[in-house]
C-alpha positions as CSV (number, residue, x, y, z in Angstrom):
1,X,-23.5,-0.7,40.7
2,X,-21.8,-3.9,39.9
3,X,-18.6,-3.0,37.3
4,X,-18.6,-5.1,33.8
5,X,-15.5,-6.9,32.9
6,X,-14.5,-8.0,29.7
7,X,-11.3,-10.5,28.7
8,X,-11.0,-10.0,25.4
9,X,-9.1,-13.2,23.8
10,X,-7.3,-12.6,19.9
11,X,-5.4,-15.2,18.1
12,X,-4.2,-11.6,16.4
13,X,-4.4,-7.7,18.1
14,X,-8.0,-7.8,19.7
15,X,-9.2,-4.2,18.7
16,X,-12.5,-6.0,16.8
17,X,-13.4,-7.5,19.5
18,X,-13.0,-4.5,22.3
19,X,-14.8,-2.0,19.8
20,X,-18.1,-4.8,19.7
21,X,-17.3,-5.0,23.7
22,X,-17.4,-1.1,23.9
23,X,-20.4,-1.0,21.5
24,X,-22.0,-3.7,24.0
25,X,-21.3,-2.2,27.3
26,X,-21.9,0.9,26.1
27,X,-26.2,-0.4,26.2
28,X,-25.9,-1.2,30.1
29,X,-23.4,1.1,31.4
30,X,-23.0,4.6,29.6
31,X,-19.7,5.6,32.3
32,X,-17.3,3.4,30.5
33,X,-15.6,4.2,33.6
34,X,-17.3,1.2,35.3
35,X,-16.2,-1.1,32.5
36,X,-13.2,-2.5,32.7
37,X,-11.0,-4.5,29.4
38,X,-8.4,-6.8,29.8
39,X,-6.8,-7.5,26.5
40,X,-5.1,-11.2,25.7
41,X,-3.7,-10.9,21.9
42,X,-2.1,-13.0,19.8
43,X,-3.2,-16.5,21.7
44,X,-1.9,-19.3,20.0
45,X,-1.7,-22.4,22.6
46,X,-4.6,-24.2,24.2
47,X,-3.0,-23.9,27.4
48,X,-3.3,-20.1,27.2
49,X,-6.8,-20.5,27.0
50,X,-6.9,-22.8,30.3
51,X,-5.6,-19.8,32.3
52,X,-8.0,-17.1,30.8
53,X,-10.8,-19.1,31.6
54,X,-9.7,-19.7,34.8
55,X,-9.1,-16.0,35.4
56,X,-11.9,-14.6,34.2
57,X,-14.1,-17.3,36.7
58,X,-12.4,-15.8,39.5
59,X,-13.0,-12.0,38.5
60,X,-16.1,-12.9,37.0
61,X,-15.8,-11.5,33.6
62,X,-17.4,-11.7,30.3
63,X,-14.7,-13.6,27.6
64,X,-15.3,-11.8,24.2
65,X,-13.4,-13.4,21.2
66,X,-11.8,-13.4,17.8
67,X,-10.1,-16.6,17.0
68,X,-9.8,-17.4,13.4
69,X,-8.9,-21.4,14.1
70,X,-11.8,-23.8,14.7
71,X,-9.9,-25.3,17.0
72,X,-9.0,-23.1,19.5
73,X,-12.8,-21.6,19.7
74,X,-14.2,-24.9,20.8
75,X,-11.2,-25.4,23.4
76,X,-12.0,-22.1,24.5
77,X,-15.9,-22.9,24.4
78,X,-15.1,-26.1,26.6
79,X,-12.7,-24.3,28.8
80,X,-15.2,-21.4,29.4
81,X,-17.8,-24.6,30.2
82,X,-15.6,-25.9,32.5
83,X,-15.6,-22.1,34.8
84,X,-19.0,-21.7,34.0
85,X,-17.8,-18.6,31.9
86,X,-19.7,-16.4,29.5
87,X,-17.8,-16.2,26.7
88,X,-19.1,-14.5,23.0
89,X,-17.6,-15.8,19.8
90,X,-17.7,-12.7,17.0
91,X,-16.1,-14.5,14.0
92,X,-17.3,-18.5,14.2
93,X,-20.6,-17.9,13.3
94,X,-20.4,-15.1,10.3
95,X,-17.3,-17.9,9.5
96,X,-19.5,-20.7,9.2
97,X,-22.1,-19.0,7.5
98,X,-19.3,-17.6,4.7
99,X,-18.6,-21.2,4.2
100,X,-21.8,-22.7,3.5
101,X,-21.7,-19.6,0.9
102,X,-18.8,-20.4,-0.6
103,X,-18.8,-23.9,0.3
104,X,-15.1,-23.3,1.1
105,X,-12.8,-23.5,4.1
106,X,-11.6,-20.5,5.5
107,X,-7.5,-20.0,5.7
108,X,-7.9,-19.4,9.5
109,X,-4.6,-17.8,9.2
110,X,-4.8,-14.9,12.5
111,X,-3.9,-11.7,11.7
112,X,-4.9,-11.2,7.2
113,X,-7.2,-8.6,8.0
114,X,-4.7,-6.7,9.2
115,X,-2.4,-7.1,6.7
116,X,-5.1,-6.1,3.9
117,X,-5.5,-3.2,5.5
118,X,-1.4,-2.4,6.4
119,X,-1.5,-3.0,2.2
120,X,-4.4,-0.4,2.0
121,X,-2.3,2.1,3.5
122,X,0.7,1.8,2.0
123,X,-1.2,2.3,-1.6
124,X,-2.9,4.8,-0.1
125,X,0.0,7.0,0.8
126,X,1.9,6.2,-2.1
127,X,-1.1,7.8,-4.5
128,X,-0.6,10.7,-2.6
129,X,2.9,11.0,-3.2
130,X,2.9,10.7,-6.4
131,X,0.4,13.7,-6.3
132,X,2.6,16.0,-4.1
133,X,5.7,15.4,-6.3
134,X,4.2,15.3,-9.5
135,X,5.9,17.2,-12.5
136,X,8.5,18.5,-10.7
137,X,7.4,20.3,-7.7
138,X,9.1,19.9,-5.2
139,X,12.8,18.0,-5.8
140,X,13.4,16.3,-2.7
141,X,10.9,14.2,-3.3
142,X,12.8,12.6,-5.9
143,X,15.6,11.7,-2.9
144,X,12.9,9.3,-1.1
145,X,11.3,8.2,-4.2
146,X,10.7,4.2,-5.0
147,X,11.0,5.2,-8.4
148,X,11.9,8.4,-10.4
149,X,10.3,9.5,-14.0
150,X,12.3,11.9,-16.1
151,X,11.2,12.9,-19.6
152,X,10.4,16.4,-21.2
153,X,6.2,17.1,-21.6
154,X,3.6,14.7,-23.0
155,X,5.7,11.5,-22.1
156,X,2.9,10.0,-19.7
157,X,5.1,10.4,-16.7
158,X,2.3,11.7,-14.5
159,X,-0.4,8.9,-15.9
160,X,2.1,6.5,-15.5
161,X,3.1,8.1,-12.0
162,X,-0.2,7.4,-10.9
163,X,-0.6,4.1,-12.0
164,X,2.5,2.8,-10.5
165,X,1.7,4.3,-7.3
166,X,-1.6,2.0,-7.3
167,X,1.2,-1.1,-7.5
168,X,2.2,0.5,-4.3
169,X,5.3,2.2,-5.2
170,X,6.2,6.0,-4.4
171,X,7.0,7.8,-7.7
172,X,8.2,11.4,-8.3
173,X,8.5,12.5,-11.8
174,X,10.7,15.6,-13.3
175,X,10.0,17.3,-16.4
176,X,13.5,18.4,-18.2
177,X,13.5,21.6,-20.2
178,X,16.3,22.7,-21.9
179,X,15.8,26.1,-20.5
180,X,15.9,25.0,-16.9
181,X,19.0,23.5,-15.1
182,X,17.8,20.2,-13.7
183,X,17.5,19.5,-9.9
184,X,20.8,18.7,-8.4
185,X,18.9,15.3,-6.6
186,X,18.7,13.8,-9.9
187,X,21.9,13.3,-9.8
188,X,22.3,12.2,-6.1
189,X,20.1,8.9,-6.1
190,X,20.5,5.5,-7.3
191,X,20.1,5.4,-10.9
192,X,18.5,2.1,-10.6
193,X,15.7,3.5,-9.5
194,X,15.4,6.4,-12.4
195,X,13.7,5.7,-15.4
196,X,14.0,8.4,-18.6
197,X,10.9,8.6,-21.3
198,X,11.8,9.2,-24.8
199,X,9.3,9.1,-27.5
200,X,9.0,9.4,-31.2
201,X,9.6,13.3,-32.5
202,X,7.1,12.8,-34.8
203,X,4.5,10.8,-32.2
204,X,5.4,13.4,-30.0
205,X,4.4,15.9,-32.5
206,X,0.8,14.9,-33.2
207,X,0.4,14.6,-29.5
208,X,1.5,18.2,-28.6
209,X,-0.8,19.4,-31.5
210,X,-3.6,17.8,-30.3
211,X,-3.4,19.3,-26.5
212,X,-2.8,23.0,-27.9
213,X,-6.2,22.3,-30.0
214,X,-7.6,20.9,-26.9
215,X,-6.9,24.1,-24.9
216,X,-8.3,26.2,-27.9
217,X,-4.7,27.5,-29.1
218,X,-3.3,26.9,-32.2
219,X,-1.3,24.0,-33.3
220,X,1.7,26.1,-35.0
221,X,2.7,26.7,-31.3
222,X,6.4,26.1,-30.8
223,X,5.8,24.0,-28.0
224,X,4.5,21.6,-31.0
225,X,7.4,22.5,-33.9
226,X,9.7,19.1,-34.9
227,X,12.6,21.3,-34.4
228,X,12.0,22.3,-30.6
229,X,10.9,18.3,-30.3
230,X,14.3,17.8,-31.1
231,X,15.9,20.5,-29.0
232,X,14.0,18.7,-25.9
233,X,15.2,15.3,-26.6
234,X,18.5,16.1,-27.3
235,X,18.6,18.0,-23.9
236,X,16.9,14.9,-22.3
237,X,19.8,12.6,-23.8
238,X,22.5,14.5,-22.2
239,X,20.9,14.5,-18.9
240,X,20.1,10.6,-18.6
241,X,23.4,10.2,-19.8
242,X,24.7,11.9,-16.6
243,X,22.8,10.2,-14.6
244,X,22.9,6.7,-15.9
245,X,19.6,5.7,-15.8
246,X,17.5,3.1,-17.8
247,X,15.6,4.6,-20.9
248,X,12.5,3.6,-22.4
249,X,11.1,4.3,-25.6
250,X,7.2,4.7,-24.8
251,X,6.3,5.8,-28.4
252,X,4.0,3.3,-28.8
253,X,3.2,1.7,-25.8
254,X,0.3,1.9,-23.5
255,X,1.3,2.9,-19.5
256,X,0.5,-0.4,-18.2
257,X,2.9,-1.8,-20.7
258,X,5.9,0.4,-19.6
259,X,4.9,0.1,-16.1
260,X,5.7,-3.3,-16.2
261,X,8.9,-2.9,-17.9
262,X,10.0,-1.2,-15.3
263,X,8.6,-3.1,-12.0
264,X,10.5,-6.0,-14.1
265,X,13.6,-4.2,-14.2
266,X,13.8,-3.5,-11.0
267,X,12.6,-6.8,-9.7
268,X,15.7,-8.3,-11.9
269,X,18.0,-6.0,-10.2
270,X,16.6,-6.6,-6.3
271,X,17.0,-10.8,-7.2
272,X,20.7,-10.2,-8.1
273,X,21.5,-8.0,-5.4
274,X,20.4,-10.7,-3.7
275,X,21.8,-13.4,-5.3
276,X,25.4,-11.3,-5.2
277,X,24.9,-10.9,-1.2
278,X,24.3,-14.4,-1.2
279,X,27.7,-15.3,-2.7
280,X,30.2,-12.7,-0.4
């Protein structure tokens, strides 16, 4: 049984191309074993492509593509003619027929698809941060936090958690209760990166009423009273104070709003670390 070789040619990594390969081969020889791939990734000079092409003449092998650059697929298409060498482009034509779409031109900058999806990721496990150290519950995630949230209950932290996380940043939030000692990290980080949320007793008070008539309790609850409000906040003052972070007052503004605020606060503060460095 003759064995199938592929050269598989990337201006980027090459795993498209070997999976349609695999997918391929997989029709004529169902023992992969008598396949054979030889990757060549992140091709960027003509000349490169001289040598594959001659290679792959003299072990006879099937030259299966990705390059994002016009250019280098018709030097590879003459280079390939030039060996009398199969070769299979996978992006040209779906790239031509985009741009008679679009009527655009394509970047063909190697290697965004794999940055969109390296972006994916990180959003992706920064969502579900935010969801294991939401509201407190477990404290060391506050120590490899982007961002930290302190505030006592009904201050959006875990909305605005959330939301922040989708701008790719890792957030824990901590509620602060006057009965309960805070965790002993919140005093341990960067208090750049720690954000308190005060609001408006009396804001806070229609808000609290609302969610105890929401769970079908009454709204006379203490939980709800202007003078535990008070207690809370006070306690919340003392503690940001310790740890000397940035406070916001999100009485009357929405979470994209105060998300903002603080991406641009902490943009400010990288830019003159920076621009400090940049004087030593």
């Amino acid at each position: 049984m003759k064995k199938l070789k592929f050269f598989i040619v990337s201006d980027s990594v090459g795993e498209t191309a070997e999976l349609v390969a695999k997918a391929a081969a997989s029709q004529f020889r169902q023992d992969l074993d008598t396949v054979s791939m030889k990757r060549f990734s992140h091709i960027e000079e003509k000349s490169q492509l001289k040598e594959i092409a001659w290679l792959a003449e003299q072990q006879q092998a099937v030259i299966v593509y990705t390059l994002v650059r016009s250019e280098m697929r018709e030097a590879l298409v003459t280079c390939c003619g030039q060996h009398d060498v199969q070769c299979i482009d996978l992006l040209g034509p779906i790239m031509q027929s985009i741009e008679h779409v679009l009527e655009e031109k394509p970047t063909e900058e190697p290697g965004l698809v794999r940055q969109l999806d390296e972006d994916y990721f990180r959003k992706i496990e920064a969502i579900e941060f935010a969801v294991k150290y939401d509201d407190g519950r477990d404290p060391r995630g506050v120590l490899n936090a982007d961002i930290v949230l302190v505030g006592i209950s009904r201050t959006s932290k875990t909305p605005l958690s959330q939301y922040l996380a989708h701008q790719r940043f890792k957030v824990a939030n901590v509620p602060l209760v006057p009965e309960v000692e805070p965790p002993a990290e919140l005093y341990e980080i960067d208090p750049d990166k720690c954000f308190g949320l005060v609001i408006s007793p009396d804001i806070l008070n229609s808000i609290r009423k609302e969610r105890l008539i929401a769970l079908g309790l009454k709204d006379d609850a203490s939980y709800a009273k202007i003078d535990r409000i008070e207690q809370e906040i006070n306690h919340f003052n003392k503690v940001v104070k310790k740890i000397g972070c940035t406070v916001i007052d999100v009485s009357n503004r929405a979470v994209e709003e105060t998300a903002n605020m603080i991406i641009s606060d902490m943009n400010s503060r990288k830019f003159e670390r920076i621009r400090k460095d940049l004087h030593r």
